[in-house]
PDB file of N, H, CA, C and O in Angstrom:
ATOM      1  N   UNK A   1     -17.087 -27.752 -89.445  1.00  0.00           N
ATOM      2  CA  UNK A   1     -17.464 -27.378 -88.090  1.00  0.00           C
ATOM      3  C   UNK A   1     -18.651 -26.411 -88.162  1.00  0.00           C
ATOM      4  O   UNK A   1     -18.599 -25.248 -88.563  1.00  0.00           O
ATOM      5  N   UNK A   2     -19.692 -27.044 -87.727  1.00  0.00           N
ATOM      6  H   UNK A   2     -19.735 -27.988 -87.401  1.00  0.00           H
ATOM      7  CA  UNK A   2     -21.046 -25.765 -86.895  1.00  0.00           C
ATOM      8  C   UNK A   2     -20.725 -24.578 -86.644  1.00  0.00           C
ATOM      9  O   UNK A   2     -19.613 -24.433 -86.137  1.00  0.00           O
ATOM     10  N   UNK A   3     -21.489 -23.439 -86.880  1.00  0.00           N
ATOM     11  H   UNK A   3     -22.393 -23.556 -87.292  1.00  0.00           H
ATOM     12  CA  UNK A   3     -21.190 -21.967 -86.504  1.00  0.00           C
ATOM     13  C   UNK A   3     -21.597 -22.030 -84.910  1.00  0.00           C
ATOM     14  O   UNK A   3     -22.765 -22.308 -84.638  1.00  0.00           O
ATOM     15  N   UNK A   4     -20.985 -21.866 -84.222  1.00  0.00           N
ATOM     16  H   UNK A   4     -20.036 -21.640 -84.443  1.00  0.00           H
ATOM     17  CA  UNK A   4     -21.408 -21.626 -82.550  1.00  0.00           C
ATOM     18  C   UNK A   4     -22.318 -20.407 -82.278  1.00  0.00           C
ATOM     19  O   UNK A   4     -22.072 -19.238 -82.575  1.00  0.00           O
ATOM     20  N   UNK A   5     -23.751 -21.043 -81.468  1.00  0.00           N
ATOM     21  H   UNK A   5     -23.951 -21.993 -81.227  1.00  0.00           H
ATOM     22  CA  UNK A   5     -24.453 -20.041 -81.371  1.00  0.00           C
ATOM     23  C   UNK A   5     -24.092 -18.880 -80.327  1.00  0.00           C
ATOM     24  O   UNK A   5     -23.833 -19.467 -79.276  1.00  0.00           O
ATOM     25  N   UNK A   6     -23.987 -17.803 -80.180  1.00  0.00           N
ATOM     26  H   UNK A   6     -24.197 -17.326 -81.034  1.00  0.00           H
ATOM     27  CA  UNK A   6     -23.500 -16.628 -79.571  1.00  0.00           C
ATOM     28  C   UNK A   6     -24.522 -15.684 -78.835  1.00  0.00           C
ATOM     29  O   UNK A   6     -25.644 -15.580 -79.330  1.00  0.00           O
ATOM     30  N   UNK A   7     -24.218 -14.995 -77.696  1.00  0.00           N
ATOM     31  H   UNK A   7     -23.306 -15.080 -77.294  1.00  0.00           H
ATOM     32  CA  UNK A   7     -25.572 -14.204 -77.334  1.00  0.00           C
ATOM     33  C   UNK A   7     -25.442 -12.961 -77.768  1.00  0.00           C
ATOM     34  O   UNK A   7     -24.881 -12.743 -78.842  1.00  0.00           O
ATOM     35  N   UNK A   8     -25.949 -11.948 -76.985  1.00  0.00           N
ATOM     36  H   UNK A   8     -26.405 -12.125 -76.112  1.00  0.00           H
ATOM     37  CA  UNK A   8     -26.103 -10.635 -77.400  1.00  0.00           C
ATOM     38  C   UNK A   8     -24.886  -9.920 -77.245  1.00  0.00           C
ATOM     39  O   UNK A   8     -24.032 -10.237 -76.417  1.00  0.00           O
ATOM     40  N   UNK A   9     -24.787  -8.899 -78.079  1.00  0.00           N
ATOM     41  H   UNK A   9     -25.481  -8.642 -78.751  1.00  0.00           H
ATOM     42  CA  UNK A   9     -23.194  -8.406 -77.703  1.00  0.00           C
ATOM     43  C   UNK A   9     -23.148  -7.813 -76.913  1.00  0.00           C
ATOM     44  O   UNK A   9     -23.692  -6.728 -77.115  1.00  0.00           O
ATOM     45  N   UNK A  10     -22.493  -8.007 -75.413  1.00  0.00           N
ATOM     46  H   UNK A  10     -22.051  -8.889 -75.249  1.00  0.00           H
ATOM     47  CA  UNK A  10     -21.898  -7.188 -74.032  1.00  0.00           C
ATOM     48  C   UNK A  10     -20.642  -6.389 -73.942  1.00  0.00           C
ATOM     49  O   UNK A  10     -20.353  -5.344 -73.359  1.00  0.00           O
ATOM     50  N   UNK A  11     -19.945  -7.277 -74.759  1.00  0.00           N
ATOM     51  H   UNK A  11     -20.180  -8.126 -75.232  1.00  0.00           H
ATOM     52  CA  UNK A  11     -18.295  -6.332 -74.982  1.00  0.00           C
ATOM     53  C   UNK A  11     -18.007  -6.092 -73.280  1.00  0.00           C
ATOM     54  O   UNK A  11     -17.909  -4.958 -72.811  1.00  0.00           O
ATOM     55  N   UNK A  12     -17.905  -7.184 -72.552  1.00  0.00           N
ATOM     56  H   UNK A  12     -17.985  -8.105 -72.933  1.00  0.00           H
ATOM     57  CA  UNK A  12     -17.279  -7.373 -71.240  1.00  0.00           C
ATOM     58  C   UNK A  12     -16.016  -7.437 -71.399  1.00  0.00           C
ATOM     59  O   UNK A  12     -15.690  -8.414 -72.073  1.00  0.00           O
ATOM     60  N   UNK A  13     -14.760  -6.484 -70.888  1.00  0.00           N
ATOM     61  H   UNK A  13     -15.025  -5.690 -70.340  1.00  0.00           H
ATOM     62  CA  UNK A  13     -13.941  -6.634 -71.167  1.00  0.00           C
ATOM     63  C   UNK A  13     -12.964  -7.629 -71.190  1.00  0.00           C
ATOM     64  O   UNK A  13     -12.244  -7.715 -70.195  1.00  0.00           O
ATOM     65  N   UNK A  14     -12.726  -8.686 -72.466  1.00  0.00           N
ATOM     66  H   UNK A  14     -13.311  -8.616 -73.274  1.00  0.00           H
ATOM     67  CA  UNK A  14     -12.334 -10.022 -72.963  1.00  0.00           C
ATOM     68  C   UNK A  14     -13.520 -11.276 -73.010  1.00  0.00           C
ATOM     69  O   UNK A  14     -13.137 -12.445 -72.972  1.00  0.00           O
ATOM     70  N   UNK A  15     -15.146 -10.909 -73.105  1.00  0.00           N
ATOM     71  H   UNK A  15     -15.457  -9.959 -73.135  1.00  0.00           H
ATOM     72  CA  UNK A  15     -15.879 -11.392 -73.463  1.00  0.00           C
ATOM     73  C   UNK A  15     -16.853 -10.076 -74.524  1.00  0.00           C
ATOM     74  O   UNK A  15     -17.522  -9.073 -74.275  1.00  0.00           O
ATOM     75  N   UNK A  16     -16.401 -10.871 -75.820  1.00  0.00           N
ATOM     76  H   UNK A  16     -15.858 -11.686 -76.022  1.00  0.00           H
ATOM     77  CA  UNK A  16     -17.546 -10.038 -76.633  1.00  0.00           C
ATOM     78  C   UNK A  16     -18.964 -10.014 -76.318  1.00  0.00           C
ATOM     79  O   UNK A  16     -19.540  -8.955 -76.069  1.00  0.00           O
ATOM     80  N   UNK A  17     -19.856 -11.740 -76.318  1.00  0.00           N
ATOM     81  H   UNK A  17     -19.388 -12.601 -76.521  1.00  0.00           H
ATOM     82  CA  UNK A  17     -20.668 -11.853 -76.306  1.00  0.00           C
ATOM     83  C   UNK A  17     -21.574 -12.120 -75.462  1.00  0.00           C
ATOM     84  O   UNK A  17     -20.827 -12.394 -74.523  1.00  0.00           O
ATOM     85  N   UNK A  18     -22.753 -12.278 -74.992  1.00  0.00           N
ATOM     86  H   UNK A  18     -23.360 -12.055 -75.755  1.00  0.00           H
ATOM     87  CA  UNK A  18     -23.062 -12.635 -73.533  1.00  0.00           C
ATOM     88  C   UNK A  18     -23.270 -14.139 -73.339  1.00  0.00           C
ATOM     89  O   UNK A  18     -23.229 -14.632 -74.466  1.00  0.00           O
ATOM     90  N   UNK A  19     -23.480 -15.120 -72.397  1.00  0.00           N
ATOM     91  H   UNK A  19     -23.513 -14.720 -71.481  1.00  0.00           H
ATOM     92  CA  UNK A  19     -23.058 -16.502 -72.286  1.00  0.00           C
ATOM     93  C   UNK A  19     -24.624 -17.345 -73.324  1.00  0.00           C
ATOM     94  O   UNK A  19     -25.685 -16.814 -73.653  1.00  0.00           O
ATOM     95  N   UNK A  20     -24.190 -18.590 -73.537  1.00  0.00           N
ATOM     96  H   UNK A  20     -23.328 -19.021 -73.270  1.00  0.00           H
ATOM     97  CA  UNK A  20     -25.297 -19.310 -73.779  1.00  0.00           C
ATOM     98  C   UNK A  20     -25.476 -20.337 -73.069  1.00  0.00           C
ATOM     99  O   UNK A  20     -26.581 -20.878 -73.116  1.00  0.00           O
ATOM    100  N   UNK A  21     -24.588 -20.798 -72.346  1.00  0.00           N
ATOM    101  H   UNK A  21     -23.691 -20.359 -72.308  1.00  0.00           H
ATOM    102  CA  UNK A  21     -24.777 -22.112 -71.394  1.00  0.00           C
ATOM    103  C   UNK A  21     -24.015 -21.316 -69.623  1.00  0.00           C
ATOM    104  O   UNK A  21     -23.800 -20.203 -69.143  1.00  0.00           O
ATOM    105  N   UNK A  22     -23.890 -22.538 -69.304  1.00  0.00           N
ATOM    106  H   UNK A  22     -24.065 -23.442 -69.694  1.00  0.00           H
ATOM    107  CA  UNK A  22     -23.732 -22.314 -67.705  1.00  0.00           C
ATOM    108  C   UNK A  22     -22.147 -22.167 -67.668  1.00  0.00           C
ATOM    109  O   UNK A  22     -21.751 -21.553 -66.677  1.00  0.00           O
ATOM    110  N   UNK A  23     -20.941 -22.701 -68.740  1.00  0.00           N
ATOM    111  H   UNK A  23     -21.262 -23.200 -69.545  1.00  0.00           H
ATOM    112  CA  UNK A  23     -19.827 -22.593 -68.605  1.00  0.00           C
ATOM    113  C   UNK A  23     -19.330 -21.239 -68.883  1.00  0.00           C
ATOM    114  O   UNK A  23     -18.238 -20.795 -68.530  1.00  0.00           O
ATOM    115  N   UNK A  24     -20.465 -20.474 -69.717  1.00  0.00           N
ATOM    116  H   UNK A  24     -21.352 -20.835 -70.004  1.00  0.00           H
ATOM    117  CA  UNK A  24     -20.254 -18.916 -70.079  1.00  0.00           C
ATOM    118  C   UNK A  24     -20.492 -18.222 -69.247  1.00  0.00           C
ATOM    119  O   UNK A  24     -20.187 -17.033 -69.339  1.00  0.00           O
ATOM    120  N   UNK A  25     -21.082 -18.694 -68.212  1.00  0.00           N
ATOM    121  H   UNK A  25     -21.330 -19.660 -68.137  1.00  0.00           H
ATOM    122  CA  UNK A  25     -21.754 -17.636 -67.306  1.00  0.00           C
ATOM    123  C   UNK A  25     -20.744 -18.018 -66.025  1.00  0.00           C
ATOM    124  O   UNK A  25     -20.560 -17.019 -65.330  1.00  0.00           O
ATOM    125  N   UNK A  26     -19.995 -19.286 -65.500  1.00  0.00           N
ATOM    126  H   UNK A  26     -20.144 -20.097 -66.064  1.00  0.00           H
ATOM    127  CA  UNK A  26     -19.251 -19.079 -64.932  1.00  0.00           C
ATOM    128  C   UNK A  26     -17.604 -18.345 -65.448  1.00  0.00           C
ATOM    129  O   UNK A  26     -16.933 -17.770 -64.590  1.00  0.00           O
ATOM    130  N   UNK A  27     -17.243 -18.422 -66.482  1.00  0.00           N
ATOM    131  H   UNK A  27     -17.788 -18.889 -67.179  1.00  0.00           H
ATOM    132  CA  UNK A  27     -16.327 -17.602 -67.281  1.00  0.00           C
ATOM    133  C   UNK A  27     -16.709 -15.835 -66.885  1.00  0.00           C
ATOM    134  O   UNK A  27     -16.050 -15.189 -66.070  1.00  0.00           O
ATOM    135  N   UNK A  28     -17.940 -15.265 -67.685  1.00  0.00           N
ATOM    136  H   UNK A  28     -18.475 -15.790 -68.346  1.00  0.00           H
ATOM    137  CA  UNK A  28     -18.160 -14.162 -67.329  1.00  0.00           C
ATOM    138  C   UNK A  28     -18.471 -14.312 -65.571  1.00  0.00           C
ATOM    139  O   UNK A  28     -19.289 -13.413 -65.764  1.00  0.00           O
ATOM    140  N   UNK A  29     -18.561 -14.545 -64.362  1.00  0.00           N
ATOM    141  H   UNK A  29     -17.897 -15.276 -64.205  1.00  0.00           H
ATOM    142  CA  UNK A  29     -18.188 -14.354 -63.128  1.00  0.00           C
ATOM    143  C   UNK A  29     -16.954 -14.015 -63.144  1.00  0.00           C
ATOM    144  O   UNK A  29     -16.467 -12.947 -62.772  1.00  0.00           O
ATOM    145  N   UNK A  30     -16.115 -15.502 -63.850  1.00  0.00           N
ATOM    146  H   UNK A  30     -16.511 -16.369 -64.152  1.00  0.00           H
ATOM    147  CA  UNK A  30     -14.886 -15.041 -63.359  1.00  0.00           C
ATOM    148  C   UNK A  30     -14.090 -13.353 -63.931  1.00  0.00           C
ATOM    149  O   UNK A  30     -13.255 -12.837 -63.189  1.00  0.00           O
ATOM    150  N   UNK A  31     -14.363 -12.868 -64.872  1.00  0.00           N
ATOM    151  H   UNK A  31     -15.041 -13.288 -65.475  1.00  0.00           H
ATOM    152  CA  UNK A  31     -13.937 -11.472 -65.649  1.00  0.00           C
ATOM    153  C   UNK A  31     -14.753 -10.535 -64.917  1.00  0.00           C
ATOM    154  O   UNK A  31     -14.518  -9.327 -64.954  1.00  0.00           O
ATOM    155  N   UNK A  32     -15.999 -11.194 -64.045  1.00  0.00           N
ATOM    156  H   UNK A  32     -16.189 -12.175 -64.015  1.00  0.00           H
ATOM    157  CA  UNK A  32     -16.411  -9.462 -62.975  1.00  0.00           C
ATOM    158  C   UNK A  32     -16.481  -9.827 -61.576  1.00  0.00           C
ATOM    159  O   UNK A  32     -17.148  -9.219 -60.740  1.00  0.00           O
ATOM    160  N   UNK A  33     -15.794 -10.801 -61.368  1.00  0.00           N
ATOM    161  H   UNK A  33     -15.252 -11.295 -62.047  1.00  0.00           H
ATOM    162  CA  UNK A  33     -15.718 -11.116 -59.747  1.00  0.00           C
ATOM    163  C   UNK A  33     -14.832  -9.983 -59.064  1.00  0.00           C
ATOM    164  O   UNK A  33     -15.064  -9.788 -57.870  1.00  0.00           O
ATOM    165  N   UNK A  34     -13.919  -9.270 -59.627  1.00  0.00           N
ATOM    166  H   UNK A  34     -13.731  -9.429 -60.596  1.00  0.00           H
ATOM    167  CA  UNK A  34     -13.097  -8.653 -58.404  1.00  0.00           C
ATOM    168  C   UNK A  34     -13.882  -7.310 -58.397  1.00  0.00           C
ATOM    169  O   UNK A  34     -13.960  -6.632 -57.373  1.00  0.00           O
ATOM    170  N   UNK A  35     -14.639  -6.835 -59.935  1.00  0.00           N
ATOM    171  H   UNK A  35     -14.575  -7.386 -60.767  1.00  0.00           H
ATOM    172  CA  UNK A  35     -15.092  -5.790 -59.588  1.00  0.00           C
ATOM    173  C   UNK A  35     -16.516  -5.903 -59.037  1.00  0.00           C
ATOM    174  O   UNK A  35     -17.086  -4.854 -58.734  1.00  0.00           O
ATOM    175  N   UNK A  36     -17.167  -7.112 -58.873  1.00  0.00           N
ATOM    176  H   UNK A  36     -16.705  -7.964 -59.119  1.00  0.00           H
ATOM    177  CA  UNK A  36     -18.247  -7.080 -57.928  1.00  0.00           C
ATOM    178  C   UNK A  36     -17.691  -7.355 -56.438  1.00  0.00           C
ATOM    179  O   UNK A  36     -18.631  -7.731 -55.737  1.00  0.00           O
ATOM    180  N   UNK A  37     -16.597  -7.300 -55.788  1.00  0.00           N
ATOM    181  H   UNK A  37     -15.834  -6.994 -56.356  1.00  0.00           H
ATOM    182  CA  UNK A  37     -15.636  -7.313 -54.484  1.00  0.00           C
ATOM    183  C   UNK A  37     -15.847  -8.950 -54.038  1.00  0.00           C
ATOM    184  O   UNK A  37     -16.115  -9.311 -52.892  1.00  0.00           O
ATOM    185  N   UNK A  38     -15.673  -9.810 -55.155  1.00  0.00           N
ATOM    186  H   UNK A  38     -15.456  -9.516 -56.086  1.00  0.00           H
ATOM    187  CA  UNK A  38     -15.618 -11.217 -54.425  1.00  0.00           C
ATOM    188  C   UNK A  38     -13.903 -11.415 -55.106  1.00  0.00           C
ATOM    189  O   UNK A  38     -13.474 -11.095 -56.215  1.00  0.00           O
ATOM    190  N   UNK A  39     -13.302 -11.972 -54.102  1.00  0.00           N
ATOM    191  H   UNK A  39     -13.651 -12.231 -53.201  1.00  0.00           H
ATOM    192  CA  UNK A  39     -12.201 -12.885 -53.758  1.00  0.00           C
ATOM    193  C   UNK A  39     -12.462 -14.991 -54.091  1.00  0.00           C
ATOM    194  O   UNK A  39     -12.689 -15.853 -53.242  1.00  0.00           O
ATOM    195  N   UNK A  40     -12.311 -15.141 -55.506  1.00  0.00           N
ATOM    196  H   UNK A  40     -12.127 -14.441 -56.196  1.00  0.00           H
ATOM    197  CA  UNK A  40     -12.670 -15.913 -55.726  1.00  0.00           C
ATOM    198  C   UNK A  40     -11.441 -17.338 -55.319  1.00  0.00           C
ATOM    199  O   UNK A  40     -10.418 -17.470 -55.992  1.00  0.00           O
ATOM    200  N   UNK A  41     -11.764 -18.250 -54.192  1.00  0.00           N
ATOM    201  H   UNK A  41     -12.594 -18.144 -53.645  1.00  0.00           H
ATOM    202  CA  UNK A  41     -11.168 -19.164 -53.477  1.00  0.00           C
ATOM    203  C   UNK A  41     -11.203 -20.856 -54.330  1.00  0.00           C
ATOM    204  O   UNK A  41     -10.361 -21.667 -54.716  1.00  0.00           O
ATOM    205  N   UNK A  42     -12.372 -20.769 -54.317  1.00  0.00           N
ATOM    206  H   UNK A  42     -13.056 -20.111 -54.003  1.00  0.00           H
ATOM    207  CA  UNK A  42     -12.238 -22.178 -55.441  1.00  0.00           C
ATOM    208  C   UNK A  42     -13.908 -22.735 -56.193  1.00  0.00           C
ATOM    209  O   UNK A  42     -15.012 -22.616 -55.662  1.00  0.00           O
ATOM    210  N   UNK A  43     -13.595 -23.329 -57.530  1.00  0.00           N
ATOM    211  H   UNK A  43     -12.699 -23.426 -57.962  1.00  0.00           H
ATOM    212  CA  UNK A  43     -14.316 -23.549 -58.265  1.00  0.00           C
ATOM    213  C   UNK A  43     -14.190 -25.231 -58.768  1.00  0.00           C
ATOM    214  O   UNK A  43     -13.280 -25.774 -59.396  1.00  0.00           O
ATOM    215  N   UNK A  44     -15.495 -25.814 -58.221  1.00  0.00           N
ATOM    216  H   UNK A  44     -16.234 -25.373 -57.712  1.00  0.00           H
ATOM    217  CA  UNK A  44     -15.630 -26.985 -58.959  1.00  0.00           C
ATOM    218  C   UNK A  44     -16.854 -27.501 -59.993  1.00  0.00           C
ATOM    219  O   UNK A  44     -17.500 -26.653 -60.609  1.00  0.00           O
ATOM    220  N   UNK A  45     -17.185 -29.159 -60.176  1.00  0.00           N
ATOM    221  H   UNK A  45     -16.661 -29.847 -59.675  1.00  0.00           H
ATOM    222  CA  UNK A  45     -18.763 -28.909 -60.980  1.00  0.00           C
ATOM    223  C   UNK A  45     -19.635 -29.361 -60.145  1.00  0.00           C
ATOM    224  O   UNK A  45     -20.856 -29.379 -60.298  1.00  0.00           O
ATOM    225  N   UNK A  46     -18.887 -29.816 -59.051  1.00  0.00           N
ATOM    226  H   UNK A  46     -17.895 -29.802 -58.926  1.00  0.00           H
ATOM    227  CA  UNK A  46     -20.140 -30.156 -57.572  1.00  0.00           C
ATOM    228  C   UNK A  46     -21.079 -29.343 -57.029  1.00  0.00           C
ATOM    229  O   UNK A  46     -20.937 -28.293 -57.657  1.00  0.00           O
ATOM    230  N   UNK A  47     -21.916 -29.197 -56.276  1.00  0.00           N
ATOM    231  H   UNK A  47     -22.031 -30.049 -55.766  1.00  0.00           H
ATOM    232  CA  UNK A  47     -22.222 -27.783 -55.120  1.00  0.00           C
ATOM    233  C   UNK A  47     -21.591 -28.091 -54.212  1.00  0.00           C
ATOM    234  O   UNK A  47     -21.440 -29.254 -53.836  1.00  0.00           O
ATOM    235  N   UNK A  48     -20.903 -26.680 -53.476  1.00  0.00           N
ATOM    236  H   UNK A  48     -21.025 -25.735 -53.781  1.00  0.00           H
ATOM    237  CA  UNK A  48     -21.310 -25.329 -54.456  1.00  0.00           C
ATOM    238  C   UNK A  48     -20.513 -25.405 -55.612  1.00  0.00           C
ATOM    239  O   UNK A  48     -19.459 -26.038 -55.550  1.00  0.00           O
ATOM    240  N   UNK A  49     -20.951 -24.702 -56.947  1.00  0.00           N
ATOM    241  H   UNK A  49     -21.808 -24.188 -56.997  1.00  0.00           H
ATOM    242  CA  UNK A  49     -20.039 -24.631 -57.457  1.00  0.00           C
ATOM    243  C   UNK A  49     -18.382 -23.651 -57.229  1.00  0.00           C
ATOM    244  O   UNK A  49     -17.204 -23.902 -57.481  1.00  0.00           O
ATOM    245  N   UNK A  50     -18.881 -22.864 -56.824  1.00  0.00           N
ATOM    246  H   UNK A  50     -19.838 -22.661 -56.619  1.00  0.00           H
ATOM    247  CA  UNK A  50     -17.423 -21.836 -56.079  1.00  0.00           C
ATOM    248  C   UNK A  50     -17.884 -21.438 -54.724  1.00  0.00           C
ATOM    249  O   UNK A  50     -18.960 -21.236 -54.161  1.00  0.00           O
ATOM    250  N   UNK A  51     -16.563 -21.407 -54.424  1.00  0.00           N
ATOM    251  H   UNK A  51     -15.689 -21.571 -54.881  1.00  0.00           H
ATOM    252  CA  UNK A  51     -16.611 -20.752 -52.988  1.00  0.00           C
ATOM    253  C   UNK A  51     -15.887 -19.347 -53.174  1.00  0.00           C
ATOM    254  O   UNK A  51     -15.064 -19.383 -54.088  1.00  0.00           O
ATOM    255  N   UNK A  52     -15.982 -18.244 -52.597  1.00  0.00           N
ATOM    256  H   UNK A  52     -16.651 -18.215 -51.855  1.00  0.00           H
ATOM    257  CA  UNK A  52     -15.514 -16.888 -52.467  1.00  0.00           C
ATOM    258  C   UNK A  52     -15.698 -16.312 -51.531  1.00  0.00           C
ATOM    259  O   UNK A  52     -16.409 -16.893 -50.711  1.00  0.00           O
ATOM    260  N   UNK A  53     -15.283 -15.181 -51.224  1.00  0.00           N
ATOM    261  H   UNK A  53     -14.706 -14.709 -51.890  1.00  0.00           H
ATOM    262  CA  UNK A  53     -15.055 -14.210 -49.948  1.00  0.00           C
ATOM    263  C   UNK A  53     -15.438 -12.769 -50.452  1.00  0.00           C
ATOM    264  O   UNK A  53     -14.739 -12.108 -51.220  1.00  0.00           O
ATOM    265  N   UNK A  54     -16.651 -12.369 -49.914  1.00  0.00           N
ATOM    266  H   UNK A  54     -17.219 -12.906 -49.291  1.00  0.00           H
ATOM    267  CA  UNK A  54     -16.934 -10.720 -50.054  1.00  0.00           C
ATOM    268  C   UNK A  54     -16.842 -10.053 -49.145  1.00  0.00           C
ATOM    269  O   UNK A  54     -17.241 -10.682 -48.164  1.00  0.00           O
ATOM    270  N   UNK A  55     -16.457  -8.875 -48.838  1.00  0.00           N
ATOM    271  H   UNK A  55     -16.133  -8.365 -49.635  1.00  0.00           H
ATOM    272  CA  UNK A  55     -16.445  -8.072 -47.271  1.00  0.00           C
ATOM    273  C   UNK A  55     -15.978  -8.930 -45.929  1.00  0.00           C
ATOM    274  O   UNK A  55     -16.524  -8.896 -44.825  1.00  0.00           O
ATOM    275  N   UNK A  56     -14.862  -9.680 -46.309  1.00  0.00           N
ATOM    276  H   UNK A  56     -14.419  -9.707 -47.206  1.00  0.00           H
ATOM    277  CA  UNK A  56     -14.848 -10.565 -45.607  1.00  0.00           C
ATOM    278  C   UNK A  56     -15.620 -11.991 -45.018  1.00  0.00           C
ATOM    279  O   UNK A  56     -15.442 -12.669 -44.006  1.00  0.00           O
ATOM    280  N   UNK A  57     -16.224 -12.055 -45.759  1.00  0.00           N
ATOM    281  H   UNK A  57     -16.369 -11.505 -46.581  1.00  0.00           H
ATOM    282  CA  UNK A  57     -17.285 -13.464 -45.492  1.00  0.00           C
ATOM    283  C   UNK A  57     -17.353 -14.359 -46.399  1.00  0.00           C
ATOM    284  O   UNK A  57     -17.058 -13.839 -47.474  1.00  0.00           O
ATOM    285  N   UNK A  58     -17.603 -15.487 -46.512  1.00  0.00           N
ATOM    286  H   UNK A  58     -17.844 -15.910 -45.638  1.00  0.00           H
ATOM    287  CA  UNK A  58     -17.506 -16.710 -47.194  1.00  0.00           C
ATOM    288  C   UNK A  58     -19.277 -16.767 -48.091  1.00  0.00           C
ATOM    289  O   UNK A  58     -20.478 -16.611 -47.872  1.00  0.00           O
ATOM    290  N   UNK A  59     -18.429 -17.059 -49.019  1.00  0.00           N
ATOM    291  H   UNK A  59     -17.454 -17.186 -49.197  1.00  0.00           H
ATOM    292  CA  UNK A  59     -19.592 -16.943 -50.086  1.00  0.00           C
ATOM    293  C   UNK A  59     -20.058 -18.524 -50.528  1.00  0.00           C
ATOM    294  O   UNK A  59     -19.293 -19.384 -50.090  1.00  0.00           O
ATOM    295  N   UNK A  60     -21.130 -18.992 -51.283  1.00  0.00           N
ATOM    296  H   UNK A  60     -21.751 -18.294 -51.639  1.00  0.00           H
ATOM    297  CA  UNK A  60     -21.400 -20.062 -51.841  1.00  0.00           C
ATOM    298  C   UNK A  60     -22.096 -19.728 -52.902  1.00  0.00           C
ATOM    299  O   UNK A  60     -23.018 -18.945 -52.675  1.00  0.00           O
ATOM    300  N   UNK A  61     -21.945 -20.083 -54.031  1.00  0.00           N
ATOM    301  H   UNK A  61     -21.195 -20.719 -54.215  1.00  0.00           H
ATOM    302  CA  UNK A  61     -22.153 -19.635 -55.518  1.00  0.00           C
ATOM    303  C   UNK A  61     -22.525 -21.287 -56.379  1.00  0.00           C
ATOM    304  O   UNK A  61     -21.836 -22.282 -56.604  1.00  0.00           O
ATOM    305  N   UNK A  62     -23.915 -20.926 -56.661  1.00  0.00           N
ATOM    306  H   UNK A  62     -24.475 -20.118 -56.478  1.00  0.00           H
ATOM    307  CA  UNK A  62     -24.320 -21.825 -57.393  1.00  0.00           C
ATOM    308  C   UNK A  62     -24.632 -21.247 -58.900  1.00  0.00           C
ATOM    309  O   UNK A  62     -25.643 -20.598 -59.169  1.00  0.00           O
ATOM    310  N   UNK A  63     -23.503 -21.620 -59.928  1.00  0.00           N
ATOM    311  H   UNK A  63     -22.682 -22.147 -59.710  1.00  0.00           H
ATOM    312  CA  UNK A  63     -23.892 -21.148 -61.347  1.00  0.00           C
ATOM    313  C   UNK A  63     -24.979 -21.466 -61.949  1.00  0.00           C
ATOM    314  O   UNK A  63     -25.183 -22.678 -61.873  1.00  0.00           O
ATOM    315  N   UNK A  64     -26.158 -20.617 -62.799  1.00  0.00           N
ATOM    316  H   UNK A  64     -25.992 -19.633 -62.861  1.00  0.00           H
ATOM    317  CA  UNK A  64     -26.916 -21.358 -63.549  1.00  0.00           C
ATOM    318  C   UNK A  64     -26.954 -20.233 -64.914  1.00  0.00           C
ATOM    319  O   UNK A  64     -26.707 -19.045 -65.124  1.00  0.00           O
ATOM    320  N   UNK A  65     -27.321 -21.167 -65.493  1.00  0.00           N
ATOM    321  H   UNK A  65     -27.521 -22.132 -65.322  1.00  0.00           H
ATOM    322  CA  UNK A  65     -27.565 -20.755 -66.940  1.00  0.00           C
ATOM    323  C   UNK A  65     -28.913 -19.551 -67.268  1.00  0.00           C
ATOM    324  O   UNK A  65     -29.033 -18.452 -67.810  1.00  0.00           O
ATOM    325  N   UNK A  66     -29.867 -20.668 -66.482  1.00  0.00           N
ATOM    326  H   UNK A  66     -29.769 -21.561 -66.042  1.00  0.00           H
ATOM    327  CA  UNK A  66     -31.305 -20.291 -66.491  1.00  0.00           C
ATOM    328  C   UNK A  66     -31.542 -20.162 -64.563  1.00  0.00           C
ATOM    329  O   UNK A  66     -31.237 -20.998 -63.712  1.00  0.00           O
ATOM    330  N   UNK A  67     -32.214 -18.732 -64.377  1.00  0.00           N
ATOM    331  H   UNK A  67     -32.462 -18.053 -65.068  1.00  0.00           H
ATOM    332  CA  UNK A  67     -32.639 -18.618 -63.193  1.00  0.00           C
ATOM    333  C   UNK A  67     -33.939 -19.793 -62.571  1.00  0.00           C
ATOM    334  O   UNK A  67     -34.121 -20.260 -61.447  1.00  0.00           O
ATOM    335  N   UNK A  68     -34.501 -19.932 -63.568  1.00  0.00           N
ATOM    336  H   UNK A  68     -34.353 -19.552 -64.481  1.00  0.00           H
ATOM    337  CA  UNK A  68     -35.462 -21.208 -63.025  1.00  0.00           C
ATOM    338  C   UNK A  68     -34.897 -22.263 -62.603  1.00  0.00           C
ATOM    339  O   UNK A  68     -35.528 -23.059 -61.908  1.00  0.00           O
ATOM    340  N   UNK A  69     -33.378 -22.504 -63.002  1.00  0.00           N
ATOM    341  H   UNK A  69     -32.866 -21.857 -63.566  1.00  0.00           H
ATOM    342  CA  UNK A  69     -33.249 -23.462 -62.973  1.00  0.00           C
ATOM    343  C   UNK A  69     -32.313 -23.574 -61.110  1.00  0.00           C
ATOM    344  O   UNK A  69     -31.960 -24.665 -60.661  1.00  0.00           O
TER     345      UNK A  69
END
C-alpha cells in the first residue's frame, strides 16, 4: 500500500493533519461546525452539498477543495 499524502499539521481536535481533497475538508467542517454556530441538518454529493442552520437561518454549503474551484 502507497504512503497517503497528508497536509500540514493543524492538530484539529481528532484531525491531525490539514485536508488534501474535498472529502477532508468536508470531514474537517464537520469537527468545527458547532463551534463556528452551524447546526448541521444534512449532507449529500449533490448541490448543495449540506444544508445547516446558523443564528437561526438556513444555510447552503458548497464544499471545495480548491477556492477556484
Amino acid at each position: 500500500m502507497k504512503d497517503k499524502m497528508v497536509g500540514r499539521l493543524i492538530k484539529i481536535n481528532g484531525m491531525a493533519y490539514a485536508p488534501t481533497n474535498e472529502q477532508g475538508v468536508v470531514f474537517l467542517f464537520g469537527r468545527l461546525a458547532e463551534r463556528l454556530g452551524f447546526t448541521i441538518e444534512h449532507i449529500q454529493t449533490r448541490f448543495p452539498d449540506c444544508t445547516a442552520r446558523r443564528e437561526g437561518g438556513k444555510c447552503y454549503i458548497e464544499f471545495e477543495y480548491r477556492a477556484s474551484n
